[in-house]
MIKOL-671523 format. One line per 2 residues: for each residue x, y, z of N, C-alpha, C. Coordinates in steps of 0.1 Angstrom, whole numbers, plus 5000, padded with zeros to 4 digits. Each point is the difference from the previous one (the first is absolute). Layout:
REM MIKOL-671523
X,Y,Z,X,Y,Z,X,Y,Z  ...;
REM end
This chain:
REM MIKOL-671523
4954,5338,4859,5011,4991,5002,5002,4995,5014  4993,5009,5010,5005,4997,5017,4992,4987,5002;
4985,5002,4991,4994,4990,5008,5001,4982,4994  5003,5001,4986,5011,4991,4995,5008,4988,5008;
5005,5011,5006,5018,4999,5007,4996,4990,5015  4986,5013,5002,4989,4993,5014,4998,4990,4998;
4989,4994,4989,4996,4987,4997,5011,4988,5002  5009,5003,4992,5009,4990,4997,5011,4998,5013;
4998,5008,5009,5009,4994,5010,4989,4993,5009  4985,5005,5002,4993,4994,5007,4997,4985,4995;
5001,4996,4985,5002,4987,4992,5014,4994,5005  5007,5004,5004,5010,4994,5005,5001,4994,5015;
4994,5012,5010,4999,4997,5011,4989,4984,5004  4990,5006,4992,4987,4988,4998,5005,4990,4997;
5015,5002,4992,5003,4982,4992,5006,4993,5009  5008,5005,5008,5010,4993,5009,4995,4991,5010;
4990,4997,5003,4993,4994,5011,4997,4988,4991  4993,5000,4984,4996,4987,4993,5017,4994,4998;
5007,5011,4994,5016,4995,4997,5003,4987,5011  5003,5009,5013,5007,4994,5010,4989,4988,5005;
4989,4999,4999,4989,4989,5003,5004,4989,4992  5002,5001,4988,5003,4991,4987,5010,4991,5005;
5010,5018,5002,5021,4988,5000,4998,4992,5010  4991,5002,5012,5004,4995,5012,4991,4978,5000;
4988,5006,4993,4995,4991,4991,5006,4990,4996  5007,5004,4987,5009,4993,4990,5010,4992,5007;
5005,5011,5012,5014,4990,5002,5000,4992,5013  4983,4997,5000,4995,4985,5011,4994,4995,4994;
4999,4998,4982,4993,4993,4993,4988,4999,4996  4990,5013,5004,4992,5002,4995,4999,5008,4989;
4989,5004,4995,4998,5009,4985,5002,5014,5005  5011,5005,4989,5000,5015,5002,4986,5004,4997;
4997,5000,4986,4989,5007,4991,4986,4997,5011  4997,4991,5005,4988,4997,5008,5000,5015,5014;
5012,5002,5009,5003,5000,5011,4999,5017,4993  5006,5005,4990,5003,5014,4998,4989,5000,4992;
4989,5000,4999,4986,4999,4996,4995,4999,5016  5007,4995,5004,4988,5000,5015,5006,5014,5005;
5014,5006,5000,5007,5012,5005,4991,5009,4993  4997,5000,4989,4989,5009,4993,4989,5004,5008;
4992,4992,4999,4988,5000,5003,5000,4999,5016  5009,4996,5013,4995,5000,5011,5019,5002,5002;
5006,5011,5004,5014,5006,5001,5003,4996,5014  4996,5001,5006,5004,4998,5017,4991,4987,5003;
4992,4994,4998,4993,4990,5004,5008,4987,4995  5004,5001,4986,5009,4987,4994,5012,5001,5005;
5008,5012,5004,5011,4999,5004,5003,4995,5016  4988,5004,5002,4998,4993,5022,4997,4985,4995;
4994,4995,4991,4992,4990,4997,5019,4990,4997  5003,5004,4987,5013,4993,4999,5011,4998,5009;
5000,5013,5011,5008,4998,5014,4994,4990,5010  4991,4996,4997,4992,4993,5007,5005,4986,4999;
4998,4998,4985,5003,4985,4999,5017,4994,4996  5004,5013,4998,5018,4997,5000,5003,4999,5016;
4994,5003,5011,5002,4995,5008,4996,4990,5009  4987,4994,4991,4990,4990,5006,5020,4988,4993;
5003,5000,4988,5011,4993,4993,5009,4998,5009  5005,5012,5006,5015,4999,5004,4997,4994,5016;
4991,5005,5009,4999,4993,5012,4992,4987,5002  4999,4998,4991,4992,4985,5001,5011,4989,4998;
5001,4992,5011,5015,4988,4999,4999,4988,4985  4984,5000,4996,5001,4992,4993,5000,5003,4988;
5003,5013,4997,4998,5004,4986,5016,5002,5000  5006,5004,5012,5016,5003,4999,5008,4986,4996;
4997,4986,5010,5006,4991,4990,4994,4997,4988  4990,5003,4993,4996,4998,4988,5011,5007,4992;
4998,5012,5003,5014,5007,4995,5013,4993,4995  5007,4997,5016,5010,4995,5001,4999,4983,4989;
4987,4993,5005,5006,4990,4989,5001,5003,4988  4987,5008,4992,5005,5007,4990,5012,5003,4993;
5008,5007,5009,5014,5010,4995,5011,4984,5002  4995,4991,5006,5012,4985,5003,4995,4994,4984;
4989,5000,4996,4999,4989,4991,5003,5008,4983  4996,5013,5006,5011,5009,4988,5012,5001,4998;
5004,5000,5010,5022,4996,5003,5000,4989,4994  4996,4988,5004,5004,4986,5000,4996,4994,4983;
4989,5009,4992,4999,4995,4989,5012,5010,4992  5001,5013,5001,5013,5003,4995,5014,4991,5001;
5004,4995,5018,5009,4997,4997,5000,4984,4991  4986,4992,4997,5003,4991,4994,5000,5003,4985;
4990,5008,4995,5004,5007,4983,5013,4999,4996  5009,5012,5010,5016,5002,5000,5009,4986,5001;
4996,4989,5008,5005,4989,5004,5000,4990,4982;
REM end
């Protein structure tokens, strides 16, 4: 039973790296399933890899007004639907 108990937390510890690779993935609009398949198979290399490019996003000026027009033309078509 001890070694069980061993397995299954070490299956836990192993998951968290694909888990947290995924969410972080997901919620910059990439694929979870792709990115926690890459957490799989390369655990610290996709996770340096995805910090990589979430910051190539955020400091780059032109991807930030992209952003920004983005989130204006998503306001402005709500408020005309509602209008």
């Amino acid at each position: 039973m001890p070694l069980l108990d061993i397995i299954l937390m070490m299956a836990a510890g192993i998951s968290f790296i694909p888990i947290v690779t995924g969410y972080c993935a997901a919620s910059r609009g990439r694929s979870f399933w792709v990115w926690f398949a890459l957490g799989w198979l390369l655990p610290i290399v996709s996770f340096l890899l995805l910090f990589a490019l979430i910051a190539r996003d955020e400091l780059d000026p032109g991807r930030q007004l992209l952003r920004e027009a983005r989130q204006i033309l998503k306001e402005s078509e709500k408020k005309s639907i509602n209008s």
